[in-house]
N, C-alpha and C positions, 0 to 999 in steps of 0.2 A: 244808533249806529248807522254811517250811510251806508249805501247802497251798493259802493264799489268794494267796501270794505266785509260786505258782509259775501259778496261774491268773490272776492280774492279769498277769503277764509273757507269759504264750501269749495274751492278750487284747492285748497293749499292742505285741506283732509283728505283728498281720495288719496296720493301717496299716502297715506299715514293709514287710512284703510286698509289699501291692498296689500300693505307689507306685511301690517301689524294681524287686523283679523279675518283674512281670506284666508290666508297660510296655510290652515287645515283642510280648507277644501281643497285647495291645489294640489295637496301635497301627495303627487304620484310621483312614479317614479317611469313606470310604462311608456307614454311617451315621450320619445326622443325627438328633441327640436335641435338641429346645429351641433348633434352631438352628445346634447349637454340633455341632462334627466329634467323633467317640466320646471318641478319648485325651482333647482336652479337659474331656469332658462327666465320663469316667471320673476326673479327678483332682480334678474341681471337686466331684465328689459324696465320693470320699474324704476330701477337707479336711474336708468337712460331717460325715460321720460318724467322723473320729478323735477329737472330743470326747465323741461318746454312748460309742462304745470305750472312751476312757479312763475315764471317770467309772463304767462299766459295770465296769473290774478296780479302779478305786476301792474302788468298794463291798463287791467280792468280796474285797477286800482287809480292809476294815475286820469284813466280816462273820466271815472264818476268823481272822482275827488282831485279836482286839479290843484297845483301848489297857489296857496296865495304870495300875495304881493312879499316881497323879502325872503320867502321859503327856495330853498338851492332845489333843484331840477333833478 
């Protein structure tokens, strides 16, 4: 596997991490960010930043693995 490939995939797990098996430790409700009880606040902020993540192994993707000759951009 190369290299950009294998760093776009460890970038493209921590969403999947922090949703999926943090959840129990977050899972307070005491404090209060924006309002809103932690867990909530903690998944509302994840959604938000799995797109900068993804686009972030994106790049790292395209950077160590550039398209060859005939491959669309």
């Amino acid at each position: 596997m190369k290299k950009g490939t294998k760093i776009a995939l460890c970038l493209g797990t921590i969403p999947f991490i922090t949703l999926v098996f943090a959840l129990p430790l977050v899972n307070r409700t005491s404090p209060v960010i924006f309002g809103l009880p932690f867990l909530l606040f903690w998944i509302m902020a994840w959604v938000l930043l799995t797109p900068v993540i993804l686009f972030l192994a994106y790049k790292m993707e395209k950077k160590y693995n550039p398209p060859e000759n005939g491959d669309e951009e």
